[in-house]
N, C-alpha and C positions, 0 to 999 in steps of 0.2 A: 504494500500500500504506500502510495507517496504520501510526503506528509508536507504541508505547506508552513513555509519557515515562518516564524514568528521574532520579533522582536523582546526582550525584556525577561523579568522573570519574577519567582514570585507568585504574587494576586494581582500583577498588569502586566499582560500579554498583546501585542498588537501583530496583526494578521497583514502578510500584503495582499490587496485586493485578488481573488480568486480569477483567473483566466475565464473567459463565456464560454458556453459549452454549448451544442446541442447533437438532437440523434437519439436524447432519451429522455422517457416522461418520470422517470424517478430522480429525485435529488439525494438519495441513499444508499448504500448496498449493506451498511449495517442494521444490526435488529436494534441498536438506542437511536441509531438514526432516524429509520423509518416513524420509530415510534415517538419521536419529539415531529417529525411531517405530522403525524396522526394527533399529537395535540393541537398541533397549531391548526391544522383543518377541521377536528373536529366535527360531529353529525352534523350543523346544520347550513346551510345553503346562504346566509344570510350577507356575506360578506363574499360568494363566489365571484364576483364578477374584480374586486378589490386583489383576492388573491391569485386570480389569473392574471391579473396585472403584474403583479407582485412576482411570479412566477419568470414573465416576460421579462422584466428588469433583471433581475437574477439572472438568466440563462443569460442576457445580453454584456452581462459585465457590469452593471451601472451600479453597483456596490461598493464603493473605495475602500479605503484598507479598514480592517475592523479590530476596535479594540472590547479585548475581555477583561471585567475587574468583577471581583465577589457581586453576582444579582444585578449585573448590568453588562451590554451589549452598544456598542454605540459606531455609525459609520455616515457617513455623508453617502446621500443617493440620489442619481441624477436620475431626474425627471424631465417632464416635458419643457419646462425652462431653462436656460441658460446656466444658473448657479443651482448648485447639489443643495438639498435639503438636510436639515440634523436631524437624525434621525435615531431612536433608540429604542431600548427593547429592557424590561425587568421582572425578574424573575426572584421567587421567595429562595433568601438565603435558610441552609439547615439549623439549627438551635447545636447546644452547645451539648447538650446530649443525646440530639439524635446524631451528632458525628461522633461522639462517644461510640453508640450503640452501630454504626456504620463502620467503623474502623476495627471494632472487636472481630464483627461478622466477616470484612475481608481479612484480617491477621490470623482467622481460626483455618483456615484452607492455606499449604502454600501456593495451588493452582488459581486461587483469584490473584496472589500476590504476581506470579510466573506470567499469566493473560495481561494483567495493568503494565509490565514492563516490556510485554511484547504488542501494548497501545490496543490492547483488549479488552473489553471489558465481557464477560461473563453471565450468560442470563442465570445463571443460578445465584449469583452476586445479588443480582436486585431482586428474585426472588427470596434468599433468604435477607436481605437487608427489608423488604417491607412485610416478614414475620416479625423482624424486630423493629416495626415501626417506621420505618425511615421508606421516605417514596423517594425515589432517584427522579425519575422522569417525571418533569412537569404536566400538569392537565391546564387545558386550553385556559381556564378561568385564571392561570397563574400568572400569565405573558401577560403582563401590559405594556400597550405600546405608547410611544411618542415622537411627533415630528412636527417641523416647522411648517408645512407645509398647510393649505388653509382646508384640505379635508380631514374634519372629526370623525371619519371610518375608524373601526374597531376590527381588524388595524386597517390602518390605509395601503395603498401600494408600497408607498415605503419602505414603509415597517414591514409590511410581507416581504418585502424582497432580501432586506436583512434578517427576518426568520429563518427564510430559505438557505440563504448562504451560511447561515449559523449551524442547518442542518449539515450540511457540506462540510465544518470543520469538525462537529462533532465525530462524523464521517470517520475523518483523518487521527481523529487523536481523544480519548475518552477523558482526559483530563482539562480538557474545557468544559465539560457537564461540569464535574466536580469544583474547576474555578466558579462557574456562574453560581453553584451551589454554596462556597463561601473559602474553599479552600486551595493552598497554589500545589502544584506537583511537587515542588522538592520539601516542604513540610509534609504532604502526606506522606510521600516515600519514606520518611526520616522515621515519621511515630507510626508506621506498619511494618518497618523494619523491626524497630524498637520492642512492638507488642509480639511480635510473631519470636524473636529471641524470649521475650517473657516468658510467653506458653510454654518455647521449649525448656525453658529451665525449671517451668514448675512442674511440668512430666517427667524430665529427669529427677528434681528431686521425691516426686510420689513414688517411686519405684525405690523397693526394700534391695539397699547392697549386697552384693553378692558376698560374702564369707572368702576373705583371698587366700589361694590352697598354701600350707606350711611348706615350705624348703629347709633345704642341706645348704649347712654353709660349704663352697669349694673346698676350705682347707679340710675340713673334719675326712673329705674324700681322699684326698692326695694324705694327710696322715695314716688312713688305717693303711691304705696301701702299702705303706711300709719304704720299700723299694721294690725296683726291678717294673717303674712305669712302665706302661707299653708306648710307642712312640706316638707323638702326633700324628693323625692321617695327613697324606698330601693334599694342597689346597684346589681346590675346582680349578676350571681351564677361566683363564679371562673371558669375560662376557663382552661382545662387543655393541651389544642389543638386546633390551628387554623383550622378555617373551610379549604374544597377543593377552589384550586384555578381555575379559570375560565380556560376553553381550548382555547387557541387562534390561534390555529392555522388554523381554517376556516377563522380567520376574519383578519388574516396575510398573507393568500393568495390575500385578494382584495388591500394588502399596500404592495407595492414593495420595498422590501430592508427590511425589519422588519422580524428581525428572532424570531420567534415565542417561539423555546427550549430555548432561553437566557431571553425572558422578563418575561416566566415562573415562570423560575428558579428564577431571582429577585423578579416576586410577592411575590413567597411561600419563599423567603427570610425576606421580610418585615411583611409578614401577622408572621410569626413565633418570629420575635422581636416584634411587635404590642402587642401579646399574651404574651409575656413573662414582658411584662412594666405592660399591664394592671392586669395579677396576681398579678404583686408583688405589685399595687397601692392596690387592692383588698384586699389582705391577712394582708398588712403590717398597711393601714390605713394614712398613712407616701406617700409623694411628691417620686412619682416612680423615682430611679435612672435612667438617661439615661447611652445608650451604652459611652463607652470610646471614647476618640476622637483620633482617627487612621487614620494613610495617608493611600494615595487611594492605596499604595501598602500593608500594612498593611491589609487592608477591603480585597484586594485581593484573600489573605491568608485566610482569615477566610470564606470567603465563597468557597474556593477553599476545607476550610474543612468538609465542608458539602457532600462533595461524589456527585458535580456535572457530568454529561455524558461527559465522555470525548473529546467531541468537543467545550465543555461550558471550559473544563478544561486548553484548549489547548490554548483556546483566552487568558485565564487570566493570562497562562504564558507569551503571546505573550505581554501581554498591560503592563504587568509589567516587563519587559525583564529577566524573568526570563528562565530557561529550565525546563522541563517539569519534571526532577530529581528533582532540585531545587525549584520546587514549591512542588512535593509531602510532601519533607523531610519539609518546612517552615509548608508545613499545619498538619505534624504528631506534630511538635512543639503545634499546637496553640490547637491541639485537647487535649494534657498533660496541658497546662499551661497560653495559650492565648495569650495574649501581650508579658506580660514578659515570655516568654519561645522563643520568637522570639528574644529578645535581648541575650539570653541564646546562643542561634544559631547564630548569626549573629553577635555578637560582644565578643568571646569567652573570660574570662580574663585569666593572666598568675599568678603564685605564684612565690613567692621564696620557691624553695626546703627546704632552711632548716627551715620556719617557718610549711612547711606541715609536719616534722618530729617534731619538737615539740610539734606541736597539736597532731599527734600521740603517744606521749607519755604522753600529760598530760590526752588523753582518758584515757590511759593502767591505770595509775597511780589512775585516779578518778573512774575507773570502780564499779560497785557495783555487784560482785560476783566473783566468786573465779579462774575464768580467761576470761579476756579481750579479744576479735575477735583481729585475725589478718586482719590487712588493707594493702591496696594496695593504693598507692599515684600514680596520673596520671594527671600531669598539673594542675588541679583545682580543682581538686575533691575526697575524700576518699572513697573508695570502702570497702564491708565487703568481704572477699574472701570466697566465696560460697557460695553466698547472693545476693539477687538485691538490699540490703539497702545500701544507699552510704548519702552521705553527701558535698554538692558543695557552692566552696567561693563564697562568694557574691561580686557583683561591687566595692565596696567598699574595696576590701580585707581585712575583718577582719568578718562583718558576715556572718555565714554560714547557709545556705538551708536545709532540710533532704528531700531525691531522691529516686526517684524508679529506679536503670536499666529498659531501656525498650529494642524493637528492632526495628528499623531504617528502612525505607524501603529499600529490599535489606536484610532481616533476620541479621543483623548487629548489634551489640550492642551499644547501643547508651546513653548517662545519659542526652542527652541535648534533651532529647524528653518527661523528666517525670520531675517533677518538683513539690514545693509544698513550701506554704508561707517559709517566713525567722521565722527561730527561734532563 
C-alpha cells in the first residue's frame, strides 16, 4: 500500500494534497475505510445531490493539502470561485478512559500490536475495543462540518469533499483515525509497547519457579578420580556455517500472537554468532571474544544489517523510533565499520578550518614524490579529488582515520558509511 507522506509529528500531521483519480466509484479498499464512507453517507438521501458534489471535487483534486490535529480535519477547497474555501470537519475526541480501556484491548493480543505496525488495523480490534466500550469508527451524527462558503448544507460540497479525501488517508495509514480520535502514533506506540511488556511480566511472574536440579561441583569429580584422567577428546572440525534453522511456522500457527518470520530471523541471528564464537575459540585456542556490548538500539542496527524482509525491517524501525530512511542509512554504517561507524553517523565532529588547512599543507610538504594530491576539506574530513581515498578527524580532534568514499542509500556520497581503524 502507498502511503502519502505527511509533514510533522505528534497530534499535527499535515497531508500533501492527494493526486485526482478516477476509473473507480469506491474511495476505499479498506474495511475502516469503507466504513467511515458509510458514516459519512449514511441511510438517508437528504444531502445526495451535496455529496455527489462533494465526491466530484475529490476525485478532481480540488482538496489542498490536509491537516490532522486531535477531533479536527481542516483543508482549503476549490470550488466554483476563484479563491478555495476553509473548510473543516470535527469529530468526538475518546475520554481518558475509554483510551485506557482501548489501549489495554490492543496491548492484550501481540497481533493487533504486529497489524498497527504493518498500518493495519484489525477488525477484531474494534470488535473487541466496542465490548469494552470504546466505538473507533465514527456515526454520521458525529462529523460536523464547517466552511466559509455561503451554503449551510449538512455538509456542503466542501466539507464532503474533505470527508472523502479523509476517507483516502484513513485508507493509507490507520493512525489518523486514532489522531482524529485524540491521540498521535509515537505516544500510542510508546504506552502499547509499555502495556504489552507489562502483561508479559505479570504472566511471567504468575507462573510457580521451576525447582533448579542440584549439581556436582567439577572439583569433587576430578578428586575422587584420583589419577590416571583419561584425556580430553579432540575438539570438533571448524564450522565455517551455521547449520539450517528450524521452520516455525507450522508450529506458530497452533501459538497465537507468535510471529513466526521474526523468531526466525532471531534464530539464524544467534545460531550465526554461536558459529562465529565457536570458530574463533577453535582456530585461536584462546577464551573466545564475546560480541560488544551494545544498547538495544544499537543490536537494532546490526541486525537490521543483515538484509532482514522488510516487515522484520519495519518493526525494528518502529521499536527503535527510528524511520525506515534512518534505519537503512545506521545499518549501511555498521555494515563499513560497526559500532564505531554509528558514532561516525550519529555524532558527526566539527574542525577548525584553519587546523584542516594546515594539515593540508604539512601533507603537500611531507609528500614522498614529486607532486602531492590535491585535497578537498569538508567539515571533518580530507578528501583526494578524484579519488575515494579520504582521511577523517577522529573524536578527539587531533587523530585521524584513512576512509573509503562510499555511496549512501539514495546513490549519495557519503564518507561516514566507510571507515577503517585510526592511524
Amino acid at each position: 500500500m502507498n502511503h502519502t507522506p505527511s509533514l510533522g509529528s505528534g497530534r499535527h500531521r499535515i497531508f500533501s494534497p492527494l493526486a485526482p483519480f478516477r476509473g473507480r466509484r469506491s474511495f476505499a479498499d479498506t474495511w475502516w475505510g469503507n466504513a467511515w464512507v458509510t458514516a459519512l453517507e449514511g441511510s438517508t438521501r437528504s444531502a445526495t445531490g451535496r455529496l455527489a458534489r462533494g465526491r466530484t471535487y475529490a476525485r478532481a483534486g480540488n482538496v489542498r493539502e490536509i491537516t490532522i490535529t486531535p477531533g479536527r480535519a481542516t483543508a482549503q477547497v476549490k470550488g466554483s470561485m476563484p479563491a478555495p474555501y476553509r473548510t473543516s470537519m470535527q469529530i468526538p475526541q475518546l475520554t481518558v478512559p475509554q483510551w485506557d480501556a482501548l489501549l489495554d484491548v490492543a496491548a492484550a493480543q501481540a497481533g493487533h500490536l504486529a497489524a498497527l505496525l504493518d498500518r493495519d488495523m484489525s477488525a477484531t480490534l474494534a470488535d473487541d475495543a466496542a465490548q469494552a466500550g470504546v466505538r473507533l469508527l465514527p456515526t454520521r451524527g458525529e462529523l460536523v462540518p464547517s466552511c466559509s462558503c455561503p451554503d449551510n448544507g449538512n455538509p456542503c460540497k466542501h466539507a464532503a469533499a474533505l470527508y472523502y479525501q479523509v476517507a483516502r488517508l484513513l485508507d493509507q495509514d490507520p493512525f489518523v483515525l486514532l489522531l482524529l480520535r485524540g491521540r498521535g502514533e509515537s505516544e500510542l506506540m510508546a504506552e502499547l509497547h509499555r502495556r504489552n511488556a507489562a502483561q508479559a511480566t505479570a504472566t511471567a511472574d504468575a507462573k510457580p519457579a521451576a525447582a533448579a536440579p542440584r549439581g556436582v561441583a567439577a572439583r569433587q569429580i576430578f578428586a575422587a578420580a584420583q589419577d590416571g584422567l583419561p584425556p580430553l577428546p579432540a575438539p570438533p572440525p571448524a564450522l565455517h556455517q551455521p547449520g539450517p534453522v528450524a521452520q516455525l511456522a507450522a508450529a506458530a500457527d497452533q501459538v497465537p500472537g507468535v510471529d513466526a518470520a521474526a523468531l526466525e530471523f532471531l534464530a539464524a541471528d544467534t545460531a550465526a554468532r554461536a558459529t562465529h564464537l565457536l570458530r574463533q575459540a577453535l582456530l585461536s585456542q584462546k577464551e573466545p571474544i564475546g560480541p560488544p556490548e551494545l544498547s538495544v538500539t544499537d543490536d537494532a542496527v546490526r541486525l537490521a544489517a543483515a538484509d532482514p524482509p522488510p516487515e522484520i525491517s519495519q518493526r525494528l524501525a518502529w521499536g527503535t523510533r527510528r524511520t525506515p530512511n534512518a534505519l537503512a542509512r545506521a545499518a549501511a554504517a555498521w555494515r563499513y565499520g560497526g559500532a564505531a561507524a554509528l558514532v561516525i553517523l550519529d555524532e558527526p565532529q566539527e574542525s577548525d578550518p584553519l587546523y584542516l588547512r594546515a594539515v593540508r599543507e604539512e601533507i603537500r610538504q611531507n609528500w614522498d614524490g614529486e607532486h602531492a594530491p590535491r585535497l578537498r576539506d569538508d567539515r571533518f574530513w580530507l578528501t583526494v579529488v578524484g579519488h575515494d581515498a579520504q582521511l577523517r578527524l577522529g573524536a578527539d580532534g587531533r587523530l585521524w582515520h584513512p576512509s573509503a568514499r562510499s555511496t549512501a542509500p539514495g546513490g549519495r556520497p557519503d564518507s561516514r558509511y566507510a571507515t577503517s581503524p585510526p592511524s
